[in-house]
N, C-alpha and C positions, 0 to 999 in steps of 0.2 A: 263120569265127571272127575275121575282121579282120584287116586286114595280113599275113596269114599266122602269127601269133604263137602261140605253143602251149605253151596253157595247162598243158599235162597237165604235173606237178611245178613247175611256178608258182605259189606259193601266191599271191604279191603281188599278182600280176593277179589272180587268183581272188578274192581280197576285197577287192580296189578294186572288179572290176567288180560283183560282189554287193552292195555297200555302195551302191555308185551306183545301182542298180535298185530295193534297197529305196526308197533316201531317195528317189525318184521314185515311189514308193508302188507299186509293183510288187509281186503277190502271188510269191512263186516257191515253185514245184514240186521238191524234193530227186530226184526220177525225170529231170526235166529240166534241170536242173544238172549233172545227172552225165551226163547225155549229152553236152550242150553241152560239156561243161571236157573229154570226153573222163577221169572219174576215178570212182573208186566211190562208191556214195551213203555208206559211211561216210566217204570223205573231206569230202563236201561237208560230211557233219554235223559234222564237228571244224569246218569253219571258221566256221560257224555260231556255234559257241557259242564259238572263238578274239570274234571278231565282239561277242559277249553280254559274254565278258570286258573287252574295250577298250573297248566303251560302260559297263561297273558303274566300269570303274577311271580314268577318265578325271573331267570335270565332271559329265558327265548322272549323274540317279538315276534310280530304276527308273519314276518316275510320270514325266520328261522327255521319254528319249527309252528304247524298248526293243522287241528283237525277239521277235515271239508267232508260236506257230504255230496258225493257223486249221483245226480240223479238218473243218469242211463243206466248206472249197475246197480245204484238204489243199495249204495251202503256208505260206509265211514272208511275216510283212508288219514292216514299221516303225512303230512307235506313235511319235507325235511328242508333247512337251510341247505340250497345248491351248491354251497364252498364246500360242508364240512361230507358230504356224500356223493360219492360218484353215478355217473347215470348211466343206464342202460348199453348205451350207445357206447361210454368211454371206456363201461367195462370188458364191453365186445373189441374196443379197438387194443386195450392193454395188452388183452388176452391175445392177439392177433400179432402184435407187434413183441409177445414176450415168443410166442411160439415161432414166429420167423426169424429170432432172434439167434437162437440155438444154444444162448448164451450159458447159460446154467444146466447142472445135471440135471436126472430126472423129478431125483425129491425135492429139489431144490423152485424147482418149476413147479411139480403139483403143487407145492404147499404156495407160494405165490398167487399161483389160477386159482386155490379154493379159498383164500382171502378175498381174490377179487371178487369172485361170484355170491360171495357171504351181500357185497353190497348192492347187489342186485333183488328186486324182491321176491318174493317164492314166485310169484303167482307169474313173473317174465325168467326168472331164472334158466329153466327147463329148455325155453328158447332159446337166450345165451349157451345152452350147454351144448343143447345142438348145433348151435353156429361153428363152434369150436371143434365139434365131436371130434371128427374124421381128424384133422391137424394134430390134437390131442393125444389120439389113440396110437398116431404113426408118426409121433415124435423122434426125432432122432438125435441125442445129445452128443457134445465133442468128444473128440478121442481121447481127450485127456480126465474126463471124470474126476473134477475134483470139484469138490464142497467149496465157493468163492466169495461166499453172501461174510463171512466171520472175516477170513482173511480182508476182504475189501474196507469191512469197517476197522479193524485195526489200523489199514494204511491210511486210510480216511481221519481218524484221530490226530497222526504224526504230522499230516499235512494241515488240518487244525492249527496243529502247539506251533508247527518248526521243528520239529525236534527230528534228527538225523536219523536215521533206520540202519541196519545191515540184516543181512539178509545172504540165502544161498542160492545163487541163480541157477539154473539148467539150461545150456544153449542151447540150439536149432541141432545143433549136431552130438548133443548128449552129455560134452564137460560142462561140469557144473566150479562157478569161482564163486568164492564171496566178495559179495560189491558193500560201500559204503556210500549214503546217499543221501541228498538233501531232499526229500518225497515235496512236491508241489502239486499233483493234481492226479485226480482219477477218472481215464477214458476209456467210451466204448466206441468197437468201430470195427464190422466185417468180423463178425462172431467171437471177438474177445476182448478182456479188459484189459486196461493198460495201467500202469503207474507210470508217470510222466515225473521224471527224477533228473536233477543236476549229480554228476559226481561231487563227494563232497571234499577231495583230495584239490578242485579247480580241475581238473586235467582238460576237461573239453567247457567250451564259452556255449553252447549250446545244450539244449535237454535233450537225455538219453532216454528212452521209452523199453520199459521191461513187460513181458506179458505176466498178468499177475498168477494165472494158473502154474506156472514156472518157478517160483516165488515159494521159499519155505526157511522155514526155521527164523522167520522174525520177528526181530526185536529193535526196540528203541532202545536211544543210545543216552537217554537222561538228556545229550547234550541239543543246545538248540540253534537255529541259525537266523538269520536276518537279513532278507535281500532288499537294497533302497529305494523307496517306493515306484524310481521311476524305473526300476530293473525288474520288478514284480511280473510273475506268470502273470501271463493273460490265457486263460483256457480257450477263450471264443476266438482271439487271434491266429492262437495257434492253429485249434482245429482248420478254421478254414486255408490255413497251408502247409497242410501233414498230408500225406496221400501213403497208404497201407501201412499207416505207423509205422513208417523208416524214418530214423531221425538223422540228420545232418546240417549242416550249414545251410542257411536263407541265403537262397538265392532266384535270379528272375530268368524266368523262358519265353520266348516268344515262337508263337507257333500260326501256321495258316490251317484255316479249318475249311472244308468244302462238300461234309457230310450232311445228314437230312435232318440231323437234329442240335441247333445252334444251342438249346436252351439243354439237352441233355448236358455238353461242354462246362456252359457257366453251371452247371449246379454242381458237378465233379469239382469245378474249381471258383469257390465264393469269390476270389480274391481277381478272378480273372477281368478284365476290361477289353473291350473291343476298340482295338486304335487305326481303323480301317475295313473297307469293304469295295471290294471291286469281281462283276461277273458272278456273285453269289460264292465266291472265297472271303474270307471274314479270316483278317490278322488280330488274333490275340495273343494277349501278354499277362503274367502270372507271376504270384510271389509262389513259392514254394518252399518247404524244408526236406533237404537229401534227396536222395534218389529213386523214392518211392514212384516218383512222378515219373519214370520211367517205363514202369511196370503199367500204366494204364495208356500211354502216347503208343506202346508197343502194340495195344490190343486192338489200337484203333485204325491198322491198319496206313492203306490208301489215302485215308479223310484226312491226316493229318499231316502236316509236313514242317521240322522244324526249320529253324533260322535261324 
């Protein structure tokens, strides 16, 4: 029983340690509690429902947090309020969607996965683990190895305040300049984060997108800035017409499409509208930013054809 400590006329420990078992999602048996505590199954049931009272009379209501008893497994389990804990399912899909991700290094990842799976209960966990296994084990992180979770939240603050950053960039081809920047928002998209920044000098009317693992030695600049409400980032705008986070000038393309998958098109481009359809060729039209949009028109071969 632990330490030698004996339970039997303990009630304190007796529902500490039940309270702890449930809220670990532990189904428990009233046969095997009373064996365990060493007391009679009508004790254990008073503390049960002592247990039912301090959760009615406390904060939780009965849809938060409450104990039921299961009669096919023929024990006691903890229902939790479904906002504040995630379920089986969404832990299995997190976990799915961090690992195809590739986003993050390796530690950076386990420690993520084993938070998630903390909110899974023991008794499905094992399950979840194994869904996971194989993806897990034959993970494969970016070339570039860097720790991104600290950095992210620093740029995430600046973009909070306003407050201007600099910073020393690394480009594609290895010089690295120092930029000065009004930070406005943080994206992902195609295995990396982005900082999505105005220069702060004015030079371009449009946002400049840095990848953040490129990104060192920053600092905030005390100073801060203020763009007018109707000039305001829109993240969800934006995203739907960025394509491989190339930034440039908005501008519109119109294309003919005559591939097997109309609905793969519009979801590559949210912003896209169909302004005709003749013979199973489908004329669509798109806002986009820079030339990103080039890079996926190219892949698509035959199907598409501009105008």
């Amino acid at each position: 029983m632990g330490l030698g400590i004996n339970y039997n006329g303990n009630k304190g420990f007796r529902l500490l340690n039940i309270y702890e078992r449930l809220n670990k999602g532990e189904i428990l048996e009233k046969a095997k509690l009373s064996k365990y505590f060493g007391v009679t199954p009508k004790t254990i049931q008073r503390d049960i429902d002592d247990l039912r009272v301090y959760l009615a009379e406390t904060h939780f209501s009965e849809s938060e947090l409450e104990i039921k008893y299961d009669r096919v497994k023929n024990g006691y389990y903890l229902v939790r309020f479904e906002r504040e804990w995630l379920t089986n399912e969404e832990v299995m899909a997190l976990c799915k969607i961090l690992l195809e991700s590739r986003a993050f290094c390796k530690e950076e990842l386990e420690s993520l996965i084993n938070k998630l799976l903390i909110q899974v209960v023991p008794n499905d966990r094992k399950m979840v683990e194994n869904i996971i296994k194989s993806e897990r084990h034959h993970y494969v992180p970016l070339q570039h190895g860097k720790y991104l979770l600290s950095i992210m939240w620093e740029l995430s603050q600046l973009v909070t305040k306003s407050e201007i950053a600099q910073f020393i960039y690394t480009r594609q081809d290895g010089v690295k300049r120092g930029k000065v920047v009004k930070p406005v928002s943080i994206m992902f998209s195609e295995y990396y984060f982005y900082l999505i920044a105005y220069m702060a000098d004015g030079s371009k009317d449009f946002p400049t997108i840095f990848r953040i693992d490129r990104i060192a030695d920053l600092k905030g600049k005390k100073q801060y800035f203020n763009i007018p409400y109707r000039d305001k980032f829109n993240d969800g705008e934006f995203r739907k017409r960025i394509q491989f986070m190339y930034s440039g000038e908005l501008k519109r393309i119109t294309f003919d499409f005559k591939g097997p998958s109309l609905e793969a098109v519009l979801d590559r481009l949210p912003t896209g509208e169909i302004k005709a359809e003749k013979n199973g060729v489908y004329t669509v039209q798109a806002e986009v930013y820079g030339n990103g949009i080039d890079m996926w028109l190219r892949s698509q071969g035959d199907s598409i054809c501009l105008k």
